[in-house]
Structures are given as structure tokens and as C-alpha cells.
mmJSON file of the N, C-alpha and C atoms, coordinates in Angstrom:
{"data_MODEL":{"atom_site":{
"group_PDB":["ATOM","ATOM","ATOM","ATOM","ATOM","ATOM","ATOM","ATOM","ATOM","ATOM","ATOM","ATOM","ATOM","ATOM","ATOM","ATOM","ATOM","ATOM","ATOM","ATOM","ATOM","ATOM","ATOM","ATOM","ATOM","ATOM","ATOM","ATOM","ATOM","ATOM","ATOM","ATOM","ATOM","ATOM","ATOM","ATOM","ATOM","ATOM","ATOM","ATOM","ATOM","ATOM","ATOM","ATOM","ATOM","ATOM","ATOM","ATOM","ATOM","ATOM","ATOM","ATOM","ATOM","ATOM","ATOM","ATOM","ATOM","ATOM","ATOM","ATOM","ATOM","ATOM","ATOM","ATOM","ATOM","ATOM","ATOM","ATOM","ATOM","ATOM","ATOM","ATOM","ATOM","ATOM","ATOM","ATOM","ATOM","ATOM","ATOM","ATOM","ATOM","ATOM","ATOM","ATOM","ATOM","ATOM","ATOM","ATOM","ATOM","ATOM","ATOM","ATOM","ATOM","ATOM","ATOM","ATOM","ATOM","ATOM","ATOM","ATOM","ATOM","ATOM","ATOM","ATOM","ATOM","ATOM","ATOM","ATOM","ATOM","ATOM","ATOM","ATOM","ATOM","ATOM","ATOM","ATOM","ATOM","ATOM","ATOM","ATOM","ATOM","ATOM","ATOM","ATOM","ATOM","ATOM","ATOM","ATOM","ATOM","ATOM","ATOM","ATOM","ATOM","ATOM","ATOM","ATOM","ATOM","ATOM","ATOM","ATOM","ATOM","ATOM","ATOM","ATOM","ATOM","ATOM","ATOM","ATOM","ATOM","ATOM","ATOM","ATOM","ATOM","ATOM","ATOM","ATOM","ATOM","ATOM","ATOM","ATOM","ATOM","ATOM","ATOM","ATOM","ATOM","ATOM","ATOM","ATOM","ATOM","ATOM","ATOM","ATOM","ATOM","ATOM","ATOM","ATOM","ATOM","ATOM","ATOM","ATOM","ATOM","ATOM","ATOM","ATOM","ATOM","ATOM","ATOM","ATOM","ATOM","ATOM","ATOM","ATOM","ATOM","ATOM","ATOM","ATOM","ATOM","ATOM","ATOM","ATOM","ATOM","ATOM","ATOM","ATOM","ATOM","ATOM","ATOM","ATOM","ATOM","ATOM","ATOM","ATOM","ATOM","ATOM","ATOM","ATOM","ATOM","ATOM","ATOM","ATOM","ATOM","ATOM","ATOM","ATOM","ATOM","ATOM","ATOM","ATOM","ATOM","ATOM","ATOM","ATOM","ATOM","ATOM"],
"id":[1,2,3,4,5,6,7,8,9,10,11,12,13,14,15,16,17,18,19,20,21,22,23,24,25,26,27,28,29,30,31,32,33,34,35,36,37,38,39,40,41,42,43,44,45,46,47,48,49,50,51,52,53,54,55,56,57,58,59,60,61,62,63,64,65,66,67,68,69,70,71,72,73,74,75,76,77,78,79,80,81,82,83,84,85,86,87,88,89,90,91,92,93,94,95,96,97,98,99,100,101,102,103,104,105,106,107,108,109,110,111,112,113,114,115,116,117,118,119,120,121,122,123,124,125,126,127,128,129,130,131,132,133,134,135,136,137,138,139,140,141,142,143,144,145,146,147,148,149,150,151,152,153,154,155,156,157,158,159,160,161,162,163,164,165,166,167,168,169,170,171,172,173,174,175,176,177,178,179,180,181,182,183,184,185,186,187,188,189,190,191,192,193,194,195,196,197,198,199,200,201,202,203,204,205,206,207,208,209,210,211,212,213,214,215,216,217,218,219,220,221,222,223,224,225,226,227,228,229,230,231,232,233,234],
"type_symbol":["N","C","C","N","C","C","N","C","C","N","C","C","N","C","C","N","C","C","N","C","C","N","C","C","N","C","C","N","C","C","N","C","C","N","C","C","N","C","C","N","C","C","N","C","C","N","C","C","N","C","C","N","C","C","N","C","C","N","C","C","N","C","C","N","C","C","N","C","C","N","C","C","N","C","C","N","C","C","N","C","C","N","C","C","N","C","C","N","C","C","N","C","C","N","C","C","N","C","C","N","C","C","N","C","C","N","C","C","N","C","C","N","C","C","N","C","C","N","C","C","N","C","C","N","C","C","N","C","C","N","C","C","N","C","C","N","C","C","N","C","C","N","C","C","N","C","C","N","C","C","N","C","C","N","C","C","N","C","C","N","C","C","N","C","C","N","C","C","N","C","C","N","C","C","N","C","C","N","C","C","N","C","C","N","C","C","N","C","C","N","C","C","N","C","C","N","C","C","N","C","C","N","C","C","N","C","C","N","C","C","N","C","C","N","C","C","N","C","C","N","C","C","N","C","C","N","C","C","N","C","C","N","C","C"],
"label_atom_id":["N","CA","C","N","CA","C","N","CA","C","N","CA","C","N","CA","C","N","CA","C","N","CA","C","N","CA","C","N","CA","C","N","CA","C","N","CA","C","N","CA","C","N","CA","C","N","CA","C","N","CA","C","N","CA","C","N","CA","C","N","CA","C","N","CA","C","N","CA","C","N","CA","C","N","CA","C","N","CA","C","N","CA","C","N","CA","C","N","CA","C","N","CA","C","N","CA","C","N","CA","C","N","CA","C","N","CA","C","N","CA","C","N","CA","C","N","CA","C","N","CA","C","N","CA","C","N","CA","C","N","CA","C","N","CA","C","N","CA","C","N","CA","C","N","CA","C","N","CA","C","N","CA","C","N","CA","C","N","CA","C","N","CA","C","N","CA","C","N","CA","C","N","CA","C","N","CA","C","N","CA","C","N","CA","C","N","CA","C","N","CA","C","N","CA","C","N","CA","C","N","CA","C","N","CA","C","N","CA","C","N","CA","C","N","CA","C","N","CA","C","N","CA","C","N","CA","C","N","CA","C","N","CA","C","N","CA","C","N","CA","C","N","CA","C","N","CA","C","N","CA","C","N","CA","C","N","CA","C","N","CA","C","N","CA","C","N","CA","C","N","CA","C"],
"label_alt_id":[null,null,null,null,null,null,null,null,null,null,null,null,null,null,null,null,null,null,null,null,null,null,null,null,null,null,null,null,null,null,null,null,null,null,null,null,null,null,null,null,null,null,null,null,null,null,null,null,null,null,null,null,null,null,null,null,null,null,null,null,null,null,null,null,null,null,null,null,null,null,null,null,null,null,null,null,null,null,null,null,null,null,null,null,null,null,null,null,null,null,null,null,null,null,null,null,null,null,null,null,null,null,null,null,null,null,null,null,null,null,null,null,null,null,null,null,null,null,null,null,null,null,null,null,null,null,null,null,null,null,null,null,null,null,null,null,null,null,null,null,null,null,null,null,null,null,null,null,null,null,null,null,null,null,null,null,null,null,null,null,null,null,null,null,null,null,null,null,null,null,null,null,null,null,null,null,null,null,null,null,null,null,null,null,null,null,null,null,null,null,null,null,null,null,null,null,null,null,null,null,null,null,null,null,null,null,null,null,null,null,null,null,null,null,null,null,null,null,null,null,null,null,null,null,null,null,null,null,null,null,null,null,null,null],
"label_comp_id":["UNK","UNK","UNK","UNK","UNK","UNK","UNK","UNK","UNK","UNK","UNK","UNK","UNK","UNK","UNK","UNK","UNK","UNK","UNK","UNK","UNK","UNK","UNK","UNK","UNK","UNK","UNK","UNK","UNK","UNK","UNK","UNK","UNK","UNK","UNK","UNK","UNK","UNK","UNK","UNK","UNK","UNK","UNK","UNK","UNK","UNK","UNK","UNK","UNK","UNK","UNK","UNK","UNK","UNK","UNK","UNK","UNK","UNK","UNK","UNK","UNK","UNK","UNK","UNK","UNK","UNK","UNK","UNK","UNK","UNK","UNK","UNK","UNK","UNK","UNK","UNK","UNK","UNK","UNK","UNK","UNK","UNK","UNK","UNK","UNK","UNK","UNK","UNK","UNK","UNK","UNK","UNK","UNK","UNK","UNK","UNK","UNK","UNK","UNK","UNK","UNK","UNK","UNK","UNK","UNK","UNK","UNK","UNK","UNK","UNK","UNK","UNK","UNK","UNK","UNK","UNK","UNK","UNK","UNK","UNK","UNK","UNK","UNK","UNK","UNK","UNK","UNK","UNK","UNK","UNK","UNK","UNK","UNK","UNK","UNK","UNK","UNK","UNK","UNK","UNK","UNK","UNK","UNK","UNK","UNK","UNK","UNK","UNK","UNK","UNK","UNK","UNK","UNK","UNK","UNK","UNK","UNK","UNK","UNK","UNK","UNK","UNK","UNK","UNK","UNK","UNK","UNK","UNK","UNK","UNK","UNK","UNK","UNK","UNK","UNK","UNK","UNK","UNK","UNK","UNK","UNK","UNK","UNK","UNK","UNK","UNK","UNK","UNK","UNK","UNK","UNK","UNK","UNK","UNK","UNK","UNK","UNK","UNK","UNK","UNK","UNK","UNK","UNK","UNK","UNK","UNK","UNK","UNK","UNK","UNK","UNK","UNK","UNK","UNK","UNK","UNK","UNK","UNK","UNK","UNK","UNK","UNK","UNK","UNK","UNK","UNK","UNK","UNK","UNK","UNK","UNK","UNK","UNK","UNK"],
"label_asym_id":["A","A","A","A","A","A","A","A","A","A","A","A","A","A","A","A","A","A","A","A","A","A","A","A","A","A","A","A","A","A","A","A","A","A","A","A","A","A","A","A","A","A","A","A","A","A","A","A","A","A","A","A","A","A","A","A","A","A","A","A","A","A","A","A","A","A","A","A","A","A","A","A","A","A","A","A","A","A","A","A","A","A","A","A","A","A","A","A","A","A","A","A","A","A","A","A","A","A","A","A","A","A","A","A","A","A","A","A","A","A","A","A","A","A","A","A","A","A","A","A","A","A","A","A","A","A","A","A","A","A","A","A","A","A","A","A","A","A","A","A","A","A","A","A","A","A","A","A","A","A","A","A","A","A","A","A","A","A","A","A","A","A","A","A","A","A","A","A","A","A","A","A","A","A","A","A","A","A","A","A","A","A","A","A","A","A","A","A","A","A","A","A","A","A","A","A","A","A","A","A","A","A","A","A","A","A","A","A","A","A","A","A","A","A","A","A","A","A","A","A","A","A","A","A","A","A","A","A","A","A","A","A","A","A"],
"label_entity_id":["1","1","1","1","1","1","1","1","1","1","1","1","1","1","1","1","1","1","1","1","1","1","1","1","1","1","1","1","1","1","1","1","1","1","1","1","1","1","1","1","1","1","1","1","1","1","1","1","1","1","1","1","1","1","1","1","1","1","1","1","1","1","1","1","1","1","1","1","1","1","1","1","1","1","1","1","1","1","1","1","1","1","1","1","1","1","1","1","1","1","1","1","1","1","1","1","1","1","1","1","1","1","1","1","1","1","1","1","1","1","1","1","1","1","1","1","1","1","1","1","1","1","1","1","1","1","1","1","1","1","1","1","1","1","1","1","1","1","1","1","1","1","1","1","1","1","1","1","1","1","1","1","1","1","1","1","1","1","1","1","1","1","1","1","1","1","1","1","1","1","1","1","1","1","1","1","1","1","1","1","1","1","1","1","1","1","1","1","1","1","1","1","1","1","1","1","1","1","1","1","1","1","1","1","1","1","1","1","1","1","1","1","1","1","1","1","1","1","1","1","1","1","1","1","1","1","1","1","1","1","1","1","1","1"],
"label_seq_id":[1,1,1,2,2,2,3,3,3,4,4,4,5,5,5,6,6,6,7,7,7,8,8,8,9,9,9,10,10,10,11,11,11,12,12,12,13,13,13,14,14,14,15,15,15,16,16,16,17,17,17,18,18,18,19,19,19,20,20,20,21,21,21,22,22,22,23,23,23,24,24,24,25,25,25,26,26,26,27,27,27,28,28,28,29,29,29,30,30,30,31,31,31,32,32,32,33,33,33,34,34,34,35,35,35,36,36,36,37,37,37,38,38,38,39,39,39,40,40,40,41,41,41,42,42,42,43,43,43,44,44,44,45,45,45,46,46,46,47,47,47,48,48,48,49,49,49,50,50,50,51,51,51,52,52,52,53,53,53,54,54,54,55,55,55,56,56,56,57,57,57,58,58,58,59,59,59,60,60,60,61,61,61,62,62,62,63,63,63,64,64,64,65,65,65,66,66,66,67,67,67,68,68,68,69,69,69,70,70,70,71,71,71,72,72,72,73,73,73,74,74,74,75,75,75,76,76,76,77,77,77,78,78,78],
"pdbx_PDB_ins_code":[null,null,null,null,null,null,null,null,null,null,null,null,null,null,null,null,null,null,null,null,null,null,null,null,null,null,null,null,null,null,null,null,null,null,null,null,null,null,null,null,null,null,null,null,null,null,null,null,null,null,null,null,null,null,null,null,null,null,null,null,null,null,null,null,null,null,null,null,null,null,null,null,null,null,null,null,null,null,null,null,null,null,null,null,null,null,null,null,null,null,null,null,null,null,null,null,null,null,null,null,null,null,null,null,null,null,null,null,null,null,null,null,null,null,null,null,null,null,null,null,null,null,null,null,null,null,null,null,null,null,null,null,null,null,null,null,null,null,null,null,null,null,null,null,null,null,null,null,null,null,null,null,null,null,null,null,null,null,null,null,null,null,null,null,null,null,null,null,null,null,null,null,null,null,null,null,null,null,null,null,null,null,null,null,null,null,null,null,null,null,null,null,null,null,null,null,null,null,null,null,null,null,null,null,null,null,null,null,null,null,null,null,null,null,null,null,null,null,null,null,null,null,null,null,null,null,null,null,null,null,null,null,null,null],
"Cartn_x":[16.639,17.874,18.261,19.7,19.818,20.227,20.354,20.57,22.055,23.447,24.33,24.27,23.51,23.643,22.49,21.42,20.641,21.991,22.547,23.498,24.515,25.008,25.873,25.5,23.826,23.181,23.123,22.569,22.454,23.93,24.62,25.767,26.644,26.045,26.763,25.632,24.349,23.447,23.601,24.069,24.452,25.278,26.594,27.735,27.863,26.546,25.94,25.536,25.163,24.483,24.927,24.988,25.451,24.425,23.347,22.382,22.386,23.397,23.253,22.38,21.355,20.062,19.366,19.011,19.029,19.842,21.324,22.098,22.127,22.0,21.266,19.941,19.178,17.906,18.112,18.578,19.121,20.122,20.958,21.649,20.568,19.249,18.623,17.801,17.568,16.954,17.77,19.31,20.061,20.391,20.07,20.565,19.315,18.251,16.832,16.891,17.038,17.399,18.249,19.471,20.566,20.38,20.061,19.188,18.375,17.333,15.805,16.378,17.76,17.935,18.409,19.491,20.301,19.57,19.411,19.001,20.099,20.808,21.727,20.872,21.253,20.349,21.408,21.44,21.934,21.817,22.548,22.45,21.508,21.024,19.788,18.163,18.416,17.084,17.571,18.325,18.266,18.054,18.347,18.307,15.992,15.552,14.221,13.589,13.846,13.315,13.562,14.285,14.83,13.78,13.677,12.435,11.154,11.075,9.733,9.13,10.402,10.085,9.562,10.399,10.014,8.736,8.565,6.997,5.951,5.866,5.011,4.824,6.29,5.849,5.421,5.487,4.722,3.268,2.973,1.733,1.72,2.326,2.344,1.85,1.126,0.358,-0.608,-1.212,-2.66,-2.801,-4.031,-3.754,-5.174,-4.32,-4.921,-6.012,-7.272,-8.887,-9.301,-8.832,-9.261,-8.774,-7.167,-6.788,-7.721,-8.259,-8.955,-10.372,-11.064,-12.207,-12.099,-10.719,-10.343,-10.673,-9.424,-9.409,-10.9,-11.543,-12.961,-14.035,-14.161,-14.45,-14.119,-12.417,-12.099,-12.64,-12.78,-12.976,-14.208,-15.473,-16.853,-17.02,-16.056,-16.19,-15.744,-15.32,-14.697,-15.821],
"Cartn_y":[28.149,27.461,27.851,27.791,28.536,27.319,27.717,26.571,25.833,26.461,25.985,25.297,25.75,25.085,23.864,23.675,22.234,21.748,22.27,21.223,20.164,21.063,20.878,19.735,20.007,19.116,17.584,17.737,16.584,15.776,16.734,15.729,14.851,15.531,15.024,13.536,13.968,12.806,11.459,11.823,11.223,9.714,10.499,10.186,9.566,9.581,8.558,7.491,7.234,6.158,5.183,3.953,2.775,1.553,1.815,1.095,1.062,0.441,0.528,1.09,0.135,0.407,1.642,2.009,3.264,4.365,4.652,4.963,4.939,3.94,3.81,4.546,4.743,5.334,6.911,7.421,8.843,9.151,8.418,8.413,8.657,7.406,7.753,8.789,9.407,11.149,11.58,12.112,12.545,13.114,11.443,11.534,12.022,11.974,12.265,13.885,14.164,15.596,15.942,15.95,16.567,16.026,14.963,14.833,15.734,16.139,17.066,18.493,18.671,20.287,20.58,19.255,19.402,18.624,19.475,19.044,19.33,18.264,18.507,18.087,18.808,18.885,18.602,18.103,18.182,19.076,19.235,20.317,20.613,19.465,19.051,19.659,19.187,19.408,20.9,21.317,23.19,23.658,23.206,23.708,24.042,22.324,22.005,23.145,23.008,24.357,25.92,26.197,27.362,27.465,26.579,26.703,26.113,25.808,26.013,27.219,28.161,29.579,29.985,30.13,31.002,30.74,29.434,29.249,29.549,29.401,30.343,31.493,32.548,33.976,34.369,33.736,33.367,33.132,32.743,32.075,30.682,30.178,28.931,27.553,27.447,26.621,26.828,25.602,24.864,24.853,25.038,24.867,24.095,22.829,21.633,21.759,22.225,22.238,22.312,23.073,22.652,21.842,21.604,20.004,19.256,18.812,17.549,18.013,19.187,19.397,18.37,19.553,18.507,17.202,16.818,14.828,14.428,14.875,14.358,14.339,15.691,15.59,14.373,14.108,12.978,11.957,11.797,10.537,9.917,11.066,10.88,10.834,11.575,11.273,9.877,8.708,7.646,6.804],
"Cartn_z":[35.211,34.87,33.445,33.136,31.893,31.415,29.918,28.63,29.185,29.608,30.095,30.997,32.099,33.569,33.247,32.136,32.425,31.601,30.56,29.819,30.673,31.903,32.302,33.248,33.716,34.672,34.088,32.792,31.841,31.797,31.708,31.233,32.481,33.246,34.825,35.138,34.894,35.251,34.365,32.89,31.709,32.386,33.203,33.45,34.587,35.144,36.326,35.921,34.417,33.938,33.436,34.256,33.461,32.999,32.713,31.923,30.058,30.014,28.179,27.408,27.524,26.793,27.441,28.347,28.858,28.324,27.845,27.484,25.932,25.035,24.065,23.512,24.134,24.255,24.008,24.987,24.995,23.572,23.022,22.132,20.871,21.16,19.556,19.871,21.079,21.033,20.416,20.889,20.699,18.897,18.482,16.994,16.47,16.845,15.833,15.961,16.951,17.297,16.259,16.218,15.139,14.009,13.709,11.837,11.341,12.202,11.938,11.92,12.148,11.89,10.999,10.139,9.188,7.74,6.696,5.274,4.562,3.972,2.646,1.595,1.026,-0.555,-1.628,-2.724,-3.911,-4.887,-5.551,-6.505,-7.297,-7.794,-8.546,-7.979,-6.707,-5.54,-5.136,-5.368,-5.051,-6.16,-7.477,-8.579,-9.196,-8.669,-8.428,-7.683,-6.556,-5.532,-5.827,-6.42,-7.054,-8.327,-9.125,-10.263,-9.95,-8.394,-8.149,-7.572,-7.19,-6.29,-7.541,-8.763,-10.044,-10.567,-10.538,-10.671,-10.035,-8.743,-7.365,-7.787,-8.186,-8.859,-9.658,-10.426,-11.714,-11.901,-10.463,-10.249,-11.376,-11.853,-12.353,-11.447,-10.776,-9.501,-9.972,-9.201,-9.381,-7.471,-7.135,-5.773,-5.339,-4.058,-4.071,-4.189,-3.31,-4.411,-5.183,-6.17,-7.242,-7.852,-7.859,-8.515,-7.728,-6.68,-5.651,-6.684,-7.142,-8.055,-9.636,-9.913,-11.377,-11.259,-10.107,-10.235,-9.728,-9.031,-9.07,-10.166,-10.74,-12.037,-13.125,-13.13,-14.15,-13.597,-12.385,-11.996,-12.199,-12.366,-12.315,-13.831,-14.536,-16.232,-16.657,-15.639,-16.655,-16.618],
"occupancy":[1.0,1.0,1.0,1.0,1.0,1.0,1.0,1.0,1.0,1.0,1.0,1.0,1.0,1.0,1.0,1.0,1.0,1.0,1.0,1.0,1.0,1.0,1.0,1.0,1.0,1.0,1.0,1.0,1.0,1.0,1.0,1.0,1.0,1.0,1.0,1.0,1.0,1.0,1.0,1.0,1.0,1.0,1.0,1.0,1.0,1.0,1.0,1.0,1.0,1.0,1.0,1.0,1.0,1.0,1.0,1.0,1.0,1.0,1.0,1.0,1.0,1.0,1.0,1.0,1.0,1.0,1.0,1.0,1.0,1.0,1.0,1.0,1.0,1.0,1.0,1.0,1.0,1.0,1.0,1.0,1.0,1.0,1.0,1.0,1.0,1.0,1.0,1.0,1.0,1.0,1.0,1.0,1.0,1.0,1.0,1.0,1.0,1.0,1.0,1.0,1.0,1.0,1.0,1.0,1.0,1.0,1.0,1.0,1.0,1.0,1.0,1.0,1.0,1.0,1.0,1.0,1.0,1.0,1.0,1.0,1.0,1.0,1.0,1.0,1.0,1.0,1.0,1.0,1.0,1.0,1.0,1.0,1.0,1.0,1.0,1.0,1.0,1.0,1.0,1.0,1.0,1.0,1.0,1.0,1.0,1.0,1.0,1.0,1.0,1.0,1.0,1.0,1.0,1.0,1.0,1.0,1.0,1.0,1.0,1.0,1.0,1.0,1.0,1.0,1.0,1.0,1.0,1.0,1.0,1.0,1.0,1.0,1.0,1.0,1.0,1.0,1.0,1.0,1.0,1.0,1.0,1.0,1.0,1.0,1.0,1.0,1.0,1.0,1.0,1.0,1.0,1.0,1.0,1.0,1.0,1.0,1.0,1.0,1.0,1.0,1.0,1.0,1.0,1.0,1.0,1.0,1.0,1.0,1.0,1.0,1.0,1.0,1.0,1.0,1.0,1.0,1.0,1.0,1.0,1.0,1.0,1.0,1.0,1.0,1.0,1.0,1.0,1.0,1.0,1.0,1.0,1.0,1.0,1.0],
"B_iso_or_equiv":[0.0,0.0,0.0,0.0,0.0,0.0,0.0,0.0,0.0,0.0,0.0,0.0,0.0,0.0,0.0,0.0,0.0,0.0,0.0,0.0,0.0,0.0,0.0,0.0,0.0,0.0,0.0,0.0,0.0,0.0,0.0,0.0,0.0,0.0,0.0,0.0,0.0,0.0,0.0,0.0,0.0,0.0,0.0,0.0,0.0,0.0,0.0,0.0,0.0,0.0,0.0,0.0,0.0,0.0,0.0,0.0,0.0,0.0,0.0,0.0,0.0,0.0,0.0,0.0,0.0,0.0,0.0,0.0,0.0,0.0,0.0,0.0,0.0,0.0,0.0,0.0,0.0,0.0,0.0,0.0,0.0,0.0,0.0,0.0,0.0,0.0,0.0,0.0,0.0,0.0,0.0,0.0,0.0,0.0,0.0,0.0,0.0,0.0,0.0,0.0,0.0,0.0,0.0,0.0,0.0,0.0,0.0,0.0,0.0,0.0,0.0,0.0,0.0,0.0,0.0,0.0,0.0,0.0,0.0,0.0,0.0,0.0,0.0,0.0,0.0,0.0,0.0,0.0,0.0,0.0,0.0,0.0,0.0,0.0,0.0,0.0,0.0,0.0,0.0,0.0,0.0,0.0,0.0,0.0,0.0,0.0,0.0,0.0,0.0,0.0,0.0,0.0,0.0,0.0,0.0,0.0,0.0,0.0,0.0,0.0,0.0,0.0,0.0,0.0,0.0,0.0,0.0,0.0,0.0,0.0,0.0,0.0,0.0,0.0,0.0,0.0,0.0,0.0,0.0,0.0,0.0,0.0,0.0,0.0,0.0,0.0,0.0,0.0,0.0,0.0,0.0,0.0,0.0,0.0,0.0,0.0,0.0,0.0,0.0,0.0,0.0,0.0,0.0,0.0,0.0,0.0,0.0,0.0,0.0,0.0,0.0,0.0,0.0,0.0,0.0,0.0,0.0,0.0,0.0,0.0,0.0,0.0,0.0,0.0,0.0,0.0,0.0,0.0,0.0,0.0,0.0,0.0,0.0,0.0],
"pdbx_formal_charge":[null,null,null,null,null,null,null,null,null,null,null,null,null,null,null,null,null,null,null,null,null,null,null,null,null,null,null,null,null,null,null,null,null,null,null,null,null,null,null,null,null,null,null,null,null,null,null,null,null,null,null,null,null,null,null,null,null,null,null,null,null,null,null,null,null,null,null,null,null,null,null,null,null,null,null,null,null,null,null,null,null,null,null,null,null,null,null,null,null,null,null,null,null,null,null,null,null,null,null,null,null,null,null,null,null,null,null,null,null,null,null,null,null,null,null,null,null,null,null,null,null,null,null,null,null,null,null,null,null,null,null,null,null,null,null,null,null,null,null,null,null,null,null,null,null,null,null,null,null,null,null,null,null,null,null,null,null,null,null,null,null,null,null,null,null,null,null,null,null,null,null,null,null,null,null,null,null,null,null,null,null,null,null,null,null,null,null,null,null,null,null,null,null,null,null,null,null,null,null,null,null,null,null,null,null,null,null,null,null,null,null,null,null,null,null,null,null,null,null,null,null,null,null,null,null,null,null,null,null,null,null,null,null,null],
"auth_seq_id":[1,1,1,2,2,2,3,3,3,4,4,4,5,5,5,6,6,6,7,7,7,8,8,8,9,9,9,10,10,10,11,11,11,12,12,12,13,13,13,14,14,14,15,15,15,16,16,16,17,17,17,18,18,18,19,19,19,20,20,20,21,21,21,22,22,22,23,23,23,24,24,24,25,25,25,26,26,26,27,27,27,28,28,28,29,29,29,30,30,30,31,31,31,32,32,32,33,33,33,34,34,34,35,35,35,36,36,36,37,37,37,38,38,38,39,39,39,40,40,40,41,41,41,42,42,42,43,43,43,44,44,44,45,45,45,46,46,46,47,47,47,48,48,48,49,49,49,50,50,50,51,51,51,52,52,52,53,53,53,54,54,54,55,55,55,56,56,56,57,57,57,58,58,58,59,59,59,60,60,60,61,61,61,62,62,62,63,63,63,64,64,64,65,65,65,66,66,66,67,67,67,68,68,68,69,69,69,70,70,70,71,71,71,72,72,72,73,73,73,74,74,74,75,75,75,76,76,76,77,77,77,78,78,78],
"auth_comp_id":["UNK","UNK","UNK","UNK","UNK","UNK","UNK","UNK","UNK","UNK","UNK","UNK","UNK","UNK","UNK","UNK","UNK","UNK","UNK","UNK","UNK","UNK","UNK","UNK","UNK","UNK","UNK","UNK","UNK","UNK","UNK","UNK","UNK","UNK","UNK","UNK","UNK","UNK","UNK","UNK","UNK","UNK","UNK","UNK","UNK","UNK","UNK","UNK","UNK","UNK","UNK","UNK","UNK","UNK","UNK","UNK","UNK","UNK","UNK","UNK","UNK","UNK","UNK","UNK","UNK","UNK","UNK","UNK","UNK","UNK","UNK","UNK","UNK","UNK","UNK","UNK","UNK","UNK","UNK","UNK","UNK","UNK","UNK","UNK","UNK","UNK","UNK","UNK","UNK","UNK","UNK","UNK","UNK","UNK","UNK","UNK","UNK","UNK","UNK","UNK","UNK","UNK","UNK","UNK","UNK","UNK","UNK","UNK","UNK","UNK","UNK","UNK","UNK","UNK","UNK","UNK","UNK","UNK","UNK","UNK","UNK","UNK","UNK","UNK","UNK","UNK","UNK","UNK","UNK","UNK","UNK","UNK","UNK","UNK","UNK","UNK","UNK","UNK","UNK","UNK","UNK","UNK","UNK","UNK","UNK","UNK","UNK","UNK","UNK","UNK","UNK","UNK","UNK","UNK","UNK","UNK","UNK","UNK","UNK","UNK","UNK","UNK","UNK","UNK","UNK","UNK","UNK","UNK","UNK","UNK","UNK","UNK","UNK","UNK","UNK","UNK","UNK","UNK","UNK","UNK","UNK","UNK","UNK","UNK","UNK","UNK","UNK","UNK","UNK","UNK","UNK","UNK","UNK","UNK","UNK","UNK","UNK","UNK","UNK","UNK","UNK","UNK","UNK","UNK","UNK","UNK","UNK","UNK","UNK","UNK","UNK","UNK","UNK","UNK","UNK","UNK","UNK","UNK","UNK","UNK","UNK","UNK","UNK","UNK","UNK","UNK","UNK","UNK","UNK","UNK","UNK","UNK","UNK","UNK"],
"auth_asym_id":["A","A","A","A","A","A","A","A","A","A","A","A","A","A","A","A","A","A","A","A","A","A","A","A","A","A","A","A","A","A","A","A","A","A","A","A","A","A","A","A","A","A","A","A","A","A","A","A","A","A","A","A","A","A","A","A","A","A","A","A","A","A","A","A","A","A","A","A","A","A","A","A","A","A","A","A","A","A","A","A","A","A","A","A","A","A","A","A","A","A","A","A","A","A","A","A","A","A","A","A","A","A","A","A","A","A","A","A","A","A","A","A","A","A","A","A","A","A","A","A","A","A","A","A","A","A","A","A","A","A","A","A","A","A","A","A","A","A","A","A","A","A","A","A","A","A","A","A","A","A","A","A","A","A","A","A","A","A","A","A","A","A","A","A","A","A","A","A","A","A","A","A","A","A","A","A","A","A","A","A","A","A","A","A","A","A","A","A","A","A","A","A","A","A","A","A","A","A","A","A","A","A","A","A","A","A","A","A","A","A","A","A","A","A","A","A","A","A","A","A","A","A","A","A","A","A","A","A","A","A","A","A","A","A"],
"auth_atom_id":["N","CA","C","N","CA","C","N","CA","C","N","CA","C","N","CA","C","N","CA","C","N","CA","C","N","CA","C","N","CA","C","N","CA","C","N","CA","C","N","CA","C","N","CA","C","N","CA","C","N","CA","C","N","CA","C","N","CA","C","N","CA","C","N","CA","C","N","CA","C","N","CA","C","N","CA","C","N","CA","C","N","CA","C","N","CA","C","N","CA","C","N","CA","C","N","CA","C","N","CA","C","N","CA","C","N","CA","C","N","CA","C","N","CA","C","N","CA","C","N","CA","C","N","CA","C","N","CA","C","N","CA","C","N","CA","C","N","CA","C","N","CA","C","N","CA","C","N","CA","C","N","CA","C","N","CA","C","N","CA","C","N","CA","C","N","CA","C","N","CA","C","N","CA","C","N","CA","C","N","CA","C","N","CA","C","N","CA","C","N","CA","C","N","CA","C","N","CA","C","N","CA","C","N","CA","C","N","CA","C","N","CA","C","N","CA","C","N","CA","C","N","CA","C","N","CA","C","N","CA","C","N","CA","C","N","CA","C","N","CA","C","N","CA","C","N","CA","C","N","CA","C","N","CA","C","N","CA","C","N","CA","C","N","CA","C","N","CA","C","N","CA","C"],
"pdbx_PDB_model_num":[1,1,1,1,1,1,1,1,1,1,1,1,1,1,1,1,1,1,1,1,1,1,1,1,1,1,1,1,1,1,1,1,1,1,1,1,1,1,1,1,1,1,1,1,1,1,1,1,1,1,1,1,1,1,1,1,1,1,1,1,1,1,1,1,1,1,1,1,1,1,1,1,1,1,1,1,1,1,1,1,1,1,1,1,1,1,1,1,1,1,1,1,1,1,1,1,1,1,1,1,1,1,1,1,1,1,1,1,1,1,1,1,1,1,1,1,1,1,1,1,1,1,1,1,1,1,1,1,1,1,1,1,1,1,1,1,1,1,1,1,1,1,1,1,1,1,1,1,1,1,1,1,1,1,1,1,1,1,1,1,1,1,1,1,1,1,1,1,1,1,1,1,1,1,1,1,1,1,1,1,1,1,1,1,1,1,1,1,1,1,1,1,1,1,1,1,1,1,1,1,1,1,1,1,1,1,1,1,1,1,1,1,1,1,1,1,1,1,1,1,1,1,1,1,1,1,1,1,1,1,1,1,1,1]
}}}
């Protein structure tokens, strides 16, 4: 079955349905679906991510084991 013809199946079975909450249900798939594809970002938070790429190249990172070494270390020093 192709991507059109289940669409088309869905929307016909959709249109059979008169259970609200049933109907409801499908709606909050629906919406969790099209939230999880779309990220708007602010200028600020692209500007952040943009000077965290430069830092990655930089190798300017700490990477988590040994920070989890560090903070254990401090922790056993207090």
C-alpha cells in the first residue's frame, strides 16, 4: 500500500467516526506527531548552538567521564 492510498484509507475510516473521545485521541497523535518535527529556535538559541559548534572544533569540551571523574573526585575531597 502506498503512502497516498493508506492516507486516503485513514481519512475515509476517520470520517466513519463518531466517538469524540475516540476522535480526540487520534487528534492528540496527530498533534504530538507535527510538534516533534518542528523546532523554532530563537535567535539567541541559534546564536548558542552556533558557538557551541565553534567550541566542539576547537575541541573546547570536557567529555562526560571525565567530568563524572572530576565531580567524583570533588566530591570525595569535601
Amino acid at each position: 500500500m502506498t503512502v497516498i492510498e493508506l492516507k486516503k484509507l485513514l481519512i475515509y475510516r476517520i470520517a466513519e467516526i463518531n466517538d469524540v473521545s475516540f476522535l480526540n485521541a487520534i487528534k492528540t497523535i496527530l498533534d504530538s506527531k507535527s510538534q516533534s518535527q518542528t523546532i523554532t529556535l530563537t535567535p539567541e538559541q541559534r546564536s548558542e548552538i552556533q558557538q557551541s559548534k565553534k567550541e566542539i572544533e576547537q575541541e573546547l569540551f570536557i567529555e562526560q567521564v571525565e567530568l563524572d571523574r572530576e565531580f567524583n573526585k570533588w566530591l570525595n575531597a569535601r
